[in-house]
VEXZALUM-897652 format. One line per field, with one value per residue (C-alpha): x, y, z. Coordinates in steps of 0.1 Angstrom, whole numbers, plus 5000, padded with zeros to 4 digits. Layout:
VEXZALUM-897652
xx <- [X ...]
yy <- [Y ...]
zz <- [Z ...]
This chain:
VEXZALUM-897652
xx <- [5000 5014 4998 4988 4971 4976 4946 4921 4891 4895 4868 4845 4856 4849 4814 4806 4815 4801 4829 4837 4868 4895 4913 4945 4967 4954 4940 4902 4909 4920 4886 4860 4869 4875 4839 4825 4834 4828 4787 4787 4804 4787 4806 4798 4816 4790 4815 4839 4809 4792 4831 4837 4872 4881 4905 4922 4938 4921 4906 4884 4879 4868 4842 4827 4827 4831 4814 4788 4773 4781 4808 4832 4858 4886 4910 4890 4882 4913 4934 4908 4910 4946 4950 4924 4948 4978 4961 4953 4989 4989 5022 5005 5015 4998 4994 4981 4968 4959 4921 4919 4876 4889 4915 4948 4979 4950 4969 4974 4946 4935 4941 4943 4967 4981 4986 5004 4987 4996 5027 5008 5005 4969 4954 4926 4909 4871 4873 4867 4831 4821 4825 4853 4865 4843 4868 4903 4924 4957 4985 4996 4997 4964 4944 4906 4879 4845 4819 4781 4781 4811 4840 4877 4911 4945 4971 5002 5005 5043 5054 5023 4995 4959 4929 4897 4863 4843 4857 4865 4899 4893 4927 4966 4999 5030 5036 5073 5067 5072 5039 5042 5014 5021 5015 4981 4975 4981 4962 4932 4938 4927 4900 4882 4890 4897 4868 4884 4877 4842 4839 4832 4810 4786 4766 4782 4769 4766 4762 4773 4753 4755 4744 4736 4754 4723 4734 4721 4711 4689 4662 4635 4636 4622 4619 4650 4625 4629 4665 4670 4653 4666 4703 4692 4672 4690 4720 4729 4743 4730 4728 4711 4682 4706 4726 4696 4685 4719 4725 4685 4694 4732 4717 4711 4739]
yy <- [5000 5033 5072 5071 5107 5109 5085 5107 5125 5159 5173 5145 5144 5178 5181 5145 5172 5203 5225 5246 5264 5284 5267 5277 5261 5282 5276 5288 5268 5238 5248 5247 5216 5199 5206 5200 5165 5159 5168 5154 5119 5097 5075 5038 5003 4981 4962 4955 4943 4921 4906 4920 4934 4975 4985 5012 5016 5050 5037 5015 5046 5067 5038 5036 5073 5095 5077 5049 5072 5049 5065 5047 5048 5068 5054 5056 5091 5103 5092 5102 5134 5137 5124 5156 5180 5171 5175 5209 5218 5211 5193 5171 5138 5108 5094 5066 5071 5052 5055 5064 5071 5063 5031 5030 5013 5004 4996 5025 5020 5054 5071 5111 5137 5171 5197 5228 5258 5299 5290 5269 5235 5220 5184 5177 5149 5141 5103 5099 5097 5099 5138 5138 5173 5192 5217 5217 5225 5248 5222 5236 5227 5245 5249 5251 5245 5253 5246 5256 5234 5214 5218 5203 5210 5197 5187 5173 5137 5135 5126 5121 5148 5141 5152 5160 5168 5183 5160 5129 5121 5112 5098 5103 5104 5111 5133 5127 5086 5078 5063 5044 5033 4995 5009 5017 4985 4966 4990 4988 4949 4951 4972 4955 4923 4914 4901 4925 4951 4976 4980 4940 4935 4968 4988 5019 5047 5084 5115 5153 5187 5220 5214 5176 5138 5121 5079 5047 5039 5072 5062 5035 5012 4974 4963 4962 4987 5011 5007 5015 5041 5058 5051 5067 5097 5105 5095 5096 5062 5042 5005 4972 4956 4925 4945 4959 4926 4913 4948 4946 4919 4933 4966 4954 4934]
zz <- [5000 4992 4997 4956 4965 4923 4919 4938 4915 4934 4919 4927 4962 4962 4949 4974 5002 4989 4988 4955 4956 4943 4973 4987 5011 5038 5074 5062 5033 5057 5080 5051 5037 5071 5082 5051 5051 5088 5077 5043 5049 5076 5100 5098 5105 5084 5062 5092 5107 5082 5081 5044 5057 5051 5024 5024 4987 4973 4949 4971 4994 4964 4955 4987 5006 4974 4949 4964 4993 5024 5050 5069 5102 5105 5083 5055 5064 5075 5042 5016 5034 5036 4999 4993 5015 4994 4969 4974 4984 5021 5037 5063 5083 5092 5127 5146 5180 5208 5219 5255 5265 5301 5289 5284 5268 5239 5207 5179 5161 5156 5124 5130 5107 5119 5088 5081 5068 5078 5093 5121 5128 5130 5140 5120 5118 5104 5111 5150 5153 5187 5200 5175 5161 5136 5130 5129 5163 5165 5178 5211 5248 5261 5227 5227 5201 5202 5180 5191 5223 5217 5232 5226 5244 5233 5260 5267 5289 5288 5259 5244 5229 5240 5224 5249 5245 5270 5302 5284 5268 5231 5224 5226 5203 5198 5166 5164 5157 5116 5109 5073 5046 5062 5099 5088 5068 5102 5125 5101 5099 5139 5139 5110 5118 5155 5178 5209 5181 5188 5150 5146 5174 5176 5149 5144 5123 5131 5108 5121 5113 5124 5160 5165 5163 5148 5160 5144 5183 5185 5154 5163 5136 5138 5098 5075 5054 5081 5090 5052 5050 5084 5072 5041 5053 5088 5086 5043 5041 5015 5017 5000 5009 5019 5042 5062 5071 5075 5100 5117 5140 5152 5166 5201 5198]
């Protein structure tokens, strides 16, 4: 697996998310299309669920968040994004993170990036789901983010950074470790594959607008008619017939 950002239809990803440009490699520029996609492309672990395996080649991720209007988990996010960003002109780096949500010494399985843009460096990231970040977050000890009701802080725990939202500890890194194309083939390997894994044993699915998270849990559904057409309506995922019955009976799993 290599970056290939080459292969990415910018101006498809573009018009999936919204965003019309010119674009410069600026911070508003870095803003815009960062929150664009966080309410355009929904979050959701269906394949990894069903067992079907995540890949993470672009031209797989253009198929299925660009292109075939499902979403996907933070890999999938997170490098389509990034592929976008270099795109663009933006020098960014890839990280893996360790999930924290009161745990730790979890494995780095969290895909995340921080960018550069106006002389600043940035985390960014439109892949957490959860209370993850709807707009970009200046990387310094101490920096806030706020977003209507939501709240994010940025700290230091040693040697690691750690990502907060309101009073709960999202996830930490360390932005000096080389993270490679193969470090993210093994991390999403885990997630979409392991039983100990959340994303293989729980229906996951959650879309972001201006002032809500709108969850999978939060609509009453009891047909595969009505989970279709609340993934479709709600949440703008788009699915088969097959996979709404195959999905009906995991949601109080």
């Amino acid at each position: 697996m290599t970056w290939d950002i080459e292969k990415l239809d910018l101006d498809a990803y573009l018009a999936r998310i919204g965003c019309g440009g010119p674009f410069e490699p600026t911070y508003e520029t870095l803003r815009q299309v960062h929150l664009a996609h966080v309410r355009s492309i929904p979050f959701e672990n269906f394949d990894a669920l069903l067992g079907r395996g995540v890949a993470l080649d672009l031209g797989s991720l253009q198929d299925k968040l660009v292109t075939g209007g499902r979403g996907g988990y933070c890999h999938e996010h997170n490098l389509l994004f990034a592929a976008a960003l270099e795109r663009l002109g933006f020098t960014l780096t890839r990280h893996l993170a360790r999930i924290r949500l009161g745990r730790y010494h979890l494995p780095r399985s969290h895909a995340t990036l921080t960018v550069e843009a106006d002389g600043r460096t940035w985390l960014a990231d439109v892949g957490f789901g959860g209370e993850g970040l709807v707009e970009p977050i200046v990387f310094a000890d101490g920096a806030t983010a706020r977003s209507g009701s939501w709240e994010w802080r940025l700290g230091r725990d040693g040697d690691f950074w750690v990502l907060h939202a309101g009073s709960s500890e999202l996830y930490a890194f360390r932005p000096d470790e080389p993270h490679y194309p193969s470090d993210f083939e093994v991390a999403n390997f885990y997630v979409a594959n392991s039983p100990h894994s959340p994303f293989t044993r729980h229906v996951l699915a959650q879309r972001t607008t201006a002032d809500a998270r709108i969850r999978i849990e939060d609509l009453p559904v009891s047909t595969a008619g009505e989970l279709l057409s609340a993934l479709r309506d709600r949440l703008g995922i788009q699915v088969t017939q097959a996979d709404a019955e195959a999905l009906l009976p995991r949601l109080s799993g």
